[in-house]
N, C-alpha and C positions, 0 to 999 in steps of 0.2 A: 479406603481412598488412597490413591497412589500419592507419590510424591507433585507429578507432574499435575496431576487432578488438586493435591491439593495448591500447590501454587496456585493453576488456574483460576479459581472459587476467590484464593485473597487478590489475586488481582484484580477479578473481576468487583469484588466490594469497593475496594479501594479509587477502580477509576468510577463509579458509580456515585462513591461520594464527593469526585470531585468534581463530576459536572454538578452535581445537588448545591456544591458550595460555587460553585461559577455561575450556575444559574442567582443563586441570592445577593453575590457580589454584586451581579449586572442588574439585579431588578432593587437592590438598596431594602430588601426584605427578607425575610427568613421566611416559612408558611406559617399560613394564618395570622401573620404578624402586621398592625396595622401605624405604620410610619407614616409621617407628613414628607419622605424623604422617595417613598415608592414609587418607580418608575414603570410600572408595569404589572400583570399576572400571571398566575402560573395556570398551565392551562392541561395539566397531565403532563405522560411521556410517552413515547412509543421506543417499542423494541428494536435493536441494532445488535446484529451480529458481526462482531469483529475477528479477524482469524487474525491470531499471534504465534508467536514461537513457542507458547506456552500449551495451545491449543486455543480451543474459540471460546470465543468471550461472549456473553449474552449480556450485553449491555441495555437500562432504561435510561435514554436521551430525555430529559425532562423540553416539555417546549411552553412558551410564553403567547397570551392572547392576541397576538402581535404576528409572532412567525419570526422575531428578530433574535432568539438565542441561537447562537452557533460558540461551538467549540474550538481549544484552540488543541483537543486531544488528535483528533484527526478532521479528513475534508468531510465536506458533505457528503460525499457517495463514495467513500475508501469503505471499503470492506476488510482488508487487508494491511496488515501493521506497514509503514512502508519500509523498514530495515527489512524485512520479508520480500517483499517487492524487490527493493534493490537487489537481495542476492538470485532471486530469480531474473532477473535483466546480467548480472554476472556472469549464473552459468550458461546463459547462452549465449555473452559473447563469446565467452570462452570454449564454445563449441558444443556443450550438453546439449542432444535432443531434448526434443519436449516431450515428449513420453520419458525420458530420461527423469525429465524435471520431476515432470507429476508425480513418479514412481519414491521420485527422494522424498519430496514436501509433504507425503503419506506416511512415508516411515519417520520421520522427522518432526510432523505438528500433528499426525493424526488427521489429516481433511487435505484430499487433494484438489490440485489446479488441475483443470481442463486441459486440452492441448490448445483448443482456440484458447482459452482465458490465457497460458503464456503468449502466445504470439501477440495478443491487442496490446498487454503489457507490454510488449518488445516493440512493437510501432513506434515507440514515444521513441525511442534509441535509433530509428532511421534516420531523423533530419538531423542529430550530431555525426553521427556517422557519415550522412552525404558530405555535410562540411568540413568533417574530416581531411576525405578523400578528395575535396576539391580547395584544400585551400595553398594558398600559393607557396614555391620552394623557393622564390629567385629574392625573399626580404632576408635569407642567411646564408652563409657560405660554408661551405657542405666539406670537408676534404675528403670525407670517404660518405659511398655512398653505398650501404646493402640491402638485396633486393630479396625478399624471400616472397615467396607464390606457393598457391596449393592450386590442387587440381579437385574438382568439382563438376560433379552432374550438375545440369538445369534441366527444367523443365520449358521452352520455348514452342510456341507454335503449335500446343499437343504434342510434341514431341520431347522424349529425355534425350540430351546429349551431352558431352564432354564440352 
């Protein structure tokens, strides 16, 4: 087992047992344990694969006869560590393609991102950016002001142009 594999494995135990211990926190029981203090049951768990820096994690999400246990490890539907996320929202402000991207997060975690799968994660970065771009200069006073621009194809109308 490599290094990387073997981190992976202890990580993977580790966050494993701490939803086991989040889940008994929140339900006031350990298993098979019969308190007057229990707020609930345990009802199994289902599989959750998380992609990390470390490589992917094969997590079991324990879940309660209710539907009411959540984590405060990640969201409900994150797949992906979000330190990992952010640096992929990075390299493409910073101008990486996204075939660029993919090609890194392979060589780098072992499992790549799609080209769609960067860009939906880059949506989120559009409405800062619009506000960015439109928020107002006249609340500071400026005494110098520098203007840099790039030059860039679009695609408009079915048509590429400058």
């Amino acid at each position: 087992m490599s290094q990387d594999q073997g981190l992976a494995k202890l990580l993977e135990q580790v966050l494993n047992q701490i939803l086991e211990a989040q889940l008994t926190d929140q339900l006031g029981a350990g298993r098979y344990e019969r308190t007057e203090e229990r707020k609930g049951y345990r009802n199994g768990s289902y599989p959750r694969q998380l992609t990390t820096r470390v490589g992917r994690l094969a997590l079991r999400v324990p879940r309660t006869r209710d539907g009411e246990f959540s984590t405060e490890l990640f969201q409900r539907y994150q797949r992906s560590e979000q330190a990992l996320v952010l640096a992929l929202m990075e390299m493409v402000v910073n101008g990486v393609s996204t075939r660029k991207i993919t090609q890194i997060t392979e060589e780098l975690c072992g499992t790549s991102f799609s080209k769609s799968t960067v860009s939906s994660l880059c949506k989120g970065l559009d409405p800062m950016i619009q506000n960015w771009n439109q928020r107002s200069l006249h609340e500071h006073v400026y005494p110098f002001v520098l203007v840099d621009a790039i030059y860039t194809k679009v695609r408009e109308d079915g048509r590429v142009r400058s």
